[in-house]
N, C-alpha and C positions, 0 to 999 in steps of 0.2 A: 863553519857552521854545518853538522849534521842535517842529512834531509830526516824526514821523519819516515821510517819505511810504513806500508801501507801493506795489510794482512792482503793475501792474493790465492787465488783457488791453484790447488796443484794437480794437474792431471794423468794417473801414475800409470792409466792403462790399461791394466789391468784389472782393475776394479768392475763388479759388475754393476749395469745402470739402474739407478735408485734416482726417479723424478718426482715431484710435487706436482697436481694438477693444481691451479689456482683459476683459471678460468676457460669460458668453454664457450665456443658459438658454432651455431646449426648452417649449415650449406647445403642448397637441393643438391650442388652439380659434385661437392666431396664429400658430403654429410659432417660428419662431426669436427670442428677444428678443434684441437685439444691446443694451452695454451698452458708451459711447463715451466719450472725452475729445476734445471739438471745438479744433482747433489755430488752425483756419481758416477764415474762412467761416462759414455758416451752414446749419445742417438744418431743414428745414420737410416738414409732411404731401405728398402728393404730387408732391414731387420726385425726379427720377429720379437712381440713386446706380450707383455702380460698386465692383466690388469688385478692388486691384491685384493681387491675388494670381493671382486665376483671370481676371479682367475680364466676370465673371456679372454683370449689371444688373439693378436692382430698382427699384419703386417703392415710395417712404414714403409706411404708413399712418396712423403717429401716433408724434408724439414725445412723452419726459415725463422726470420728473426721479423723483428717489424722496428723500421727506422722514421718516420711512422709509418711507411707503404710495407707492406709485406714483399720480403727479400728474401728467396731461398738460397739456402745453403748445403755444403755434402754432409755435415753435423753440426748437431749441439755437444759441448761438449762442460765439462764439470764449472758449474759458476754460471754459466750462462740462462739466459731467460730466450723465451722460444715458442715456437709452436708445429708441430708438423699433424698431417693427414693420415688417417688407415682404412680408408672405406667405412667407418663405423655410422650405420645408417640406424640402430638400434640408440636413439636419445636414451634409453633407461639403461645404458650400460656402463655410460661413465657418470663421474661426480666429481664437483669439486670438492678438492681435499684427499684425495684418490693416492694411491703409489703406482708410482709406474715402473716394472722392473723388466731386464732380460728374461726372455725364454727357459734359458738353462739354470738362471741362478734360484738357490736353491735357500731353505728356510732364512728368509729375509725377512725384516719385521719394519712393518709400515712405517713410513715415516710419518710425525706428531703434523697430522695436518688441519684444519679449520674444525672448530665445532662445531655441529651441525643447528642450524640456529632454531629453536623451538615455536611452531605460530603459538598466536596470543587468542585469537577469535578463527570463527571456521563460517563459512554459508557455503549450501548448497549452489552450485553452478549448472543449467540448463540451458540448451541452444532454443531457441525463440518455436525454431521449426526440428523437430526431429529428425527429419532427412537429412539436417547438417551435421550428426554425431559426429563421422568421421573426421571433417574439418575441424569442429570445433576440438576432437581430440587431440588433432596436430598442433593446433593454435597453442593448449595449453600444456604440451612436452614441450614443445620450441621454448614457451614463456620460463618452464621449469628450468631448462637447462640454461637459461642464463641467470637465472635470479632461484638461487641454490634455499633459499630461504620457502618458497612456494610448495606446499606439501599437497600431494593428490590422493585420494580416494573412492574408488568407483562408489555408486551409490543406483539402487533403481528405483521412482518413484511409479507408481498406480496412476499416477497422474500426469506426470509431467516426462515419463519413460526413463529412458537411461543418464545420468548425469554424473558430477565428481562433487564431492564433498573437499573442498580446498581450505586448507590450512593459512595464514595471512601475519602478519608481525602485528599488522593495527589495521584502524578504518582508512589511513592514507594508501596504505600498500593495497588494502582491495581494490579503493576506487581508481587505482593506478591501473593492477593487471585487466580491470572492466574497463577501463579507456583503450585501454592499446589492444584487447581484441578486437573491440567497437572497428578502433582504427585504422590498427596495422594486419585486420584477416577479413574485416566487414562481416563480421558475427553479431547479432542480438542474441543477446541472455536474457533470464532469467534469474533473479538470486534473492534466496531467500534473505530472511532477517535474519544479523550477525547473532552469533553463540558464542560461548565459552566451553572450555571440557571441565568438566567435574570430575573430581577424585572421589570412586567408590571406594569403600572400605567392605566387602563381602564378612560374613558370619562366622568362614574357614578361615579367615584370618589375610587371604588376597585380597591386593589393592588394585583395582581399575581402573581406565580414564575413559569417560563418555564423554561423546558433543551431540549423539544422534539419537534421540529421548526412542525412535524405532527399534533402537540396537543395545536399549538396556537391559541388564539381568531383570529376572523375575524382583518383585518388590520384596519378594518374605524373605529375599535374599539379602538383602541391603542391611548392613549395618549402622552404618553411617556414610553421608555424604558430606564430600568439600567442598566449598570455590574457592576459587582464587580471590585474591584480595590486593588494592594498592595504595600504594602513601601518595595522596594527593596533595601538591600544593598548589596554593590560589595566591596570585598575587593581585590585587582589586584597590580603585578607590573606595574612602571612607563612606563615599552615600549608599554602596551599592553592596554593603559588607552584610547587615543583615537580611538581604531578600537572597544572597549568595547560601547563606548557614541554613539557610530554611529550605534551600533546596538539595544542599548537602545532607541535611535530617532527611529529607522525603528519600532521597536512594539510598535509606538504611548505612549512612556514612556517621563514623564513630570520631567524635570529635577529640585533637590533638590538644593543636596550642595556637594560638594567636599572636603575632608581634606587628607593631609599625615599624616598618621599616623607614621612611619619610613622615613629612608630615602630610601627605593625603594617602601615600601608601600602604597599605596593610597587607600581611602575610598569613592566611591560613591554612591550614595543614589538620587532612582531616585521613584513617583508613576507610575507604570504602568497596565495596563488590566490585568486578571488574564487570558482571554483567547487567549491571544496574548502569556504569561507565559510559559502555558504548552502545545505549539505545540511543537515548536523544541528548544525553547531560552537556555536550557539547552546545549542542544546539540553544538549550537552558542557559548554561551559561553567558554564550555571547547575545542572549536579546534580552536579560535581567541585566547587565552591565555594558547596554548601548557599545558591547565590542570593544569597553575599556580591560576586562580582565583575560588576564593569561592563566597559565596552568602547565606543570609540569606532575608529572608520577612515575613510579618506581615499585615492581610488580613485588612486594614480601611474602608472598607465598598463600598455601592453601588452608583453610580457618574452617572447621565443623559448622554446617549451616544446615535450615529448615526447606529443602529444597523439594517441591514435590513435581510428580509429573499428573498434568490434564489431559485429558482422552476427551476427544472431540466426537459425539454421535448425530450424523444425521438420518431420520426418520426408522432410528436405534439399531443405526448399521455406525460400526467403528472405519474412522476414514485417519488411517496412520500418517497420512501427511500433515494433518495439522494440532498433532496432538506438538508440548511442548513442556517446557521444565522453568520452577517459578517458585519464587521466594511463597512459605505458606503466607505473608504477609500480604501480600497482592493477588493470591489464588484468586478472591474470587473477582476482585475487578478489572483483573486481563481477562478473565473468563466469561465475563459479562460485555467488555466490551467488544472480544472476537465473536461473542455469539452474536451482537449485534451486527457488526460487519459483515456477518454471515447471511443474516437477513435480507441484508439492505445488496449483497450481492447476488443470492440464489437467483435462478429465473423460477415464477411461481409454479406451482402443481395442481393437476386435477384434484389435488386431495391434500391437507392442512400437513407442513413437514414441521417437526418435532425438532430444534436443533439446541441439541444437550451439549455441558461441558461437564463433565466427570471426572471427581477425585477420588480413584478406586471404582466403588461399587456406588458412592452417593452422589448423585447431582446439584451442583453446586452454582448452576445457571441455567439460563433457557430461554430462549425465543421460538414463537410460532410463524412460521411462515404461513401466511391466510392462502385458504384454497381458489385458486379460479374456478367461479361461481357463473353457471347458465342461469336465464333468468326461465325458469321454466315455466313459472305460472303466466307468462306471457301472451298466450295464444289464449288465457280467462279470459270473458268478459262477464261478469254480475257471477249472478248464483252462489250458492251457498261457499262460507268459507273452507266448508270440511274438503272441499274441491281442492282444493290450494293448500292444504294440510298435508293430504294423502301423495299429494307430487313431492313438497317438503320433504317429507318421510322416505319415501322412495328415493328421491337423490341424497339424502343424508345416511341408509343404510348402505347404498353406493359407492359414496366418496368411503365409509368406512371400510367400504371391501377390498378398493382399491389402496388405502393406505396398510391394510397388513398384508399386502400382493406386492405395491408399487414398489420400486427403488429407486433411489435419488443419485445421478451420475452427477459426480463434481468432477468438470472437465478441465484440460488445461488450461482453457481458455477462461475460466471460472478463476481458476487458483491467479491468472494473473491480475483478475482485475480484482478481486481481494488484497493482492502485494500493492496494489495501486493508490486502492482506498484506507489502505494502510499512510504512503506516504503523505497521502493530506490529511 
């Protein structure tokens, strides 16, 4: 009886070294541990390596394998899996999915490594305290470079200083990477409420992708906007099927088809927004079905939609942090209800603040924040009332003077308790 021979890597030697990065971890005391599948060739301690992507050069300090302990060795060599050190203190220099080749060897062509995985939602990230930038910056290279999925973006808010605009797969991988700052750097954040990117379609015939309604083209520019869109399934008991479809209808979700699957179970299947998805629908979902219904989806792509942008004015100064982007269908009742919230947040002023919500040039909401009022006719007793008039008048052409002088500073400390009264 023949054994069955078994395919086996041949190492000819000469070949120059061609490696696969598949995975990557941060060390203060070596910096970057690179963690390889050798195709080619061979890796040995100080040998000088190239990276294709950027073509950054390094020298190997020490290679090794992991049995599961890490075990060094004098090389890696073609077949084997591995990981060695180059001093590479720069996180933004490797990637996983990377080639790794010799010094000398000359037009080599990457090998087919991971695709780069695309986010799905994006929120801005802010350190709690601004003196923490620098930390909080290391926190979130360290996080990148193992979870190749995590995409960065510098970003600088008027309000809230400098921060990153991060890219996310879903709402579990946010509350993931916001747990393990919290935990593993002792960071508070800040983050705004989740976004989607929009597909511009420009007038010149270019297509765009916006998540940061501050960083859009002009309007007269826009042609057409997209969003993304997903085929939702619901799987739910019978009693809880139509208060489910009714809330599927409310977030603009375009109905499929319906089966029982069982006889209490039922399958629905609807297209809906993805950014309509991941506000609260979750949330909707599991307390309309007492936490009986599941739900799976599946992203089909970007669909022509009525998407407008709101310009937020306070006392008719434009405040670019809280402007945002919104189905025309809800324009005005997000915009009425953030101008509430805006209310019930501001601290008051000597003088009545004006707090507008704008689509374009016309106002399409508004709250007054009431002015703090001195009781001036106080120190009256009796006498005429023209007495008490002419004080009226006086403080009233006053407060008027000061509201087309005053400005209204929305402070950090403002935007966070706005995100706050957001969550309840």
């Amino acid at each position: 009886m023949q054994k069955e021979s078994k395919p086996s890597f041949i190492n000819k030697g000469m070949e120059p070294l061609k490696a696969l990065i598949f995975d990557l971890l941060y060390n203060q005391y070596r910096g970057v541990i690179v963690y390889v599948r050798i195709f080619e060739g061979e890796l040995r301690p100080r040998q000088k390596i190239k990276l294709l992507s950027n073509q950054k050069i390094y020298q190997v300090e020490k290679v090794g394998v992991k049995t599961p302990q890490e075990v060094e060795k004098n090389c890696l060599i073609t077949g084997e899996i591995g990981w060695f050190t180059a001093n590479i203190r720069d996180i933004r220099d490797t990637q996983v999915g990377d080639t790794i080749a010799d010094i000398n060897a000359e037009n080599l062509v990457p090998l087919p490594g991971y695709q780069r995985l695309k986010p799905n939602i994006y929120s801005n990230l802010y350190p709690h305290d601004s003196s923490e930038f620098n930390e909080f910056k290391k926190a979130l290279l360290e996080l990148q470079l193992q979870d190749s999925s995590l995409t960065l973006e510098n970003v600088e808010s008027n309000i809230l200083g400098p921060g990153y605009c991060c890219g996310f797969l879903g709402l579990l991988h946010r509350e993931i990477i916001q747990e393990r700052i919290k935990k593993e750097y002792n960071l508070e954040l800040i983050l705004t409420a989740p976004t989607v990117s929009y597909q511009l379609i420009l007038r010149n015939g270019e297509t765009v992708k916006a998540t940061n309604p501050q960083k859009m083209p002009e309007w007269n520019k826009v042609k057409e906007i997209q969003e993304l869109f997903i085929n939702l399934i619901i799987i739910t008991p019978h009693e809880y099927l139509g208060n489910i479809m009714e809330l599927c209808q409310s977030k603009r979700g375009i109905y499929q088809n319906t089966q029982l699957k069982t006889d209490i179970w039922w399958q629905i299947t609807y297209e809906l927004p993805f950014a309509e998805f991941i506000t609260d629908f979750t949330d909707q979902l599991k307390s309309l079905s007492r936490g009986f219904a599941s739900f799976d989806y599946q992203f089909i792509g970007f669909r022509p939609s009525e998407i407008t942008k709101v310009d937020i004015l306070l006392n008719k100064q434009l405040i670019p942090d809280l402007s945002f982007l919104v189905h025309r269908q809800f324009v005005e009742e997000r915009s009425r209800e953030l101008c509430f919230r805006l209310k019930e947040t501001l601290n008051p002023q000597n003088f009545a603040v004006p707090i507008q919500a704008c689509l374009g040039q016309k106002v399409i909401a508004r709250e007054t924040l009431p002015a703090l009022r001195k009781h001036v006719t106080g120190n009256l007793y009796g006498g005429d009332r023209t007495r008490k008039m002419k004080l009226w008048q006086k403080q009233k052409k006053g407060k008027k003077k000061m509201q087309s002088l005053g400005k209204v500073e929305f402070t950090g400390n403002l935007f966070r308790s706005l995100l706050r009264n957001k969550k309840k």
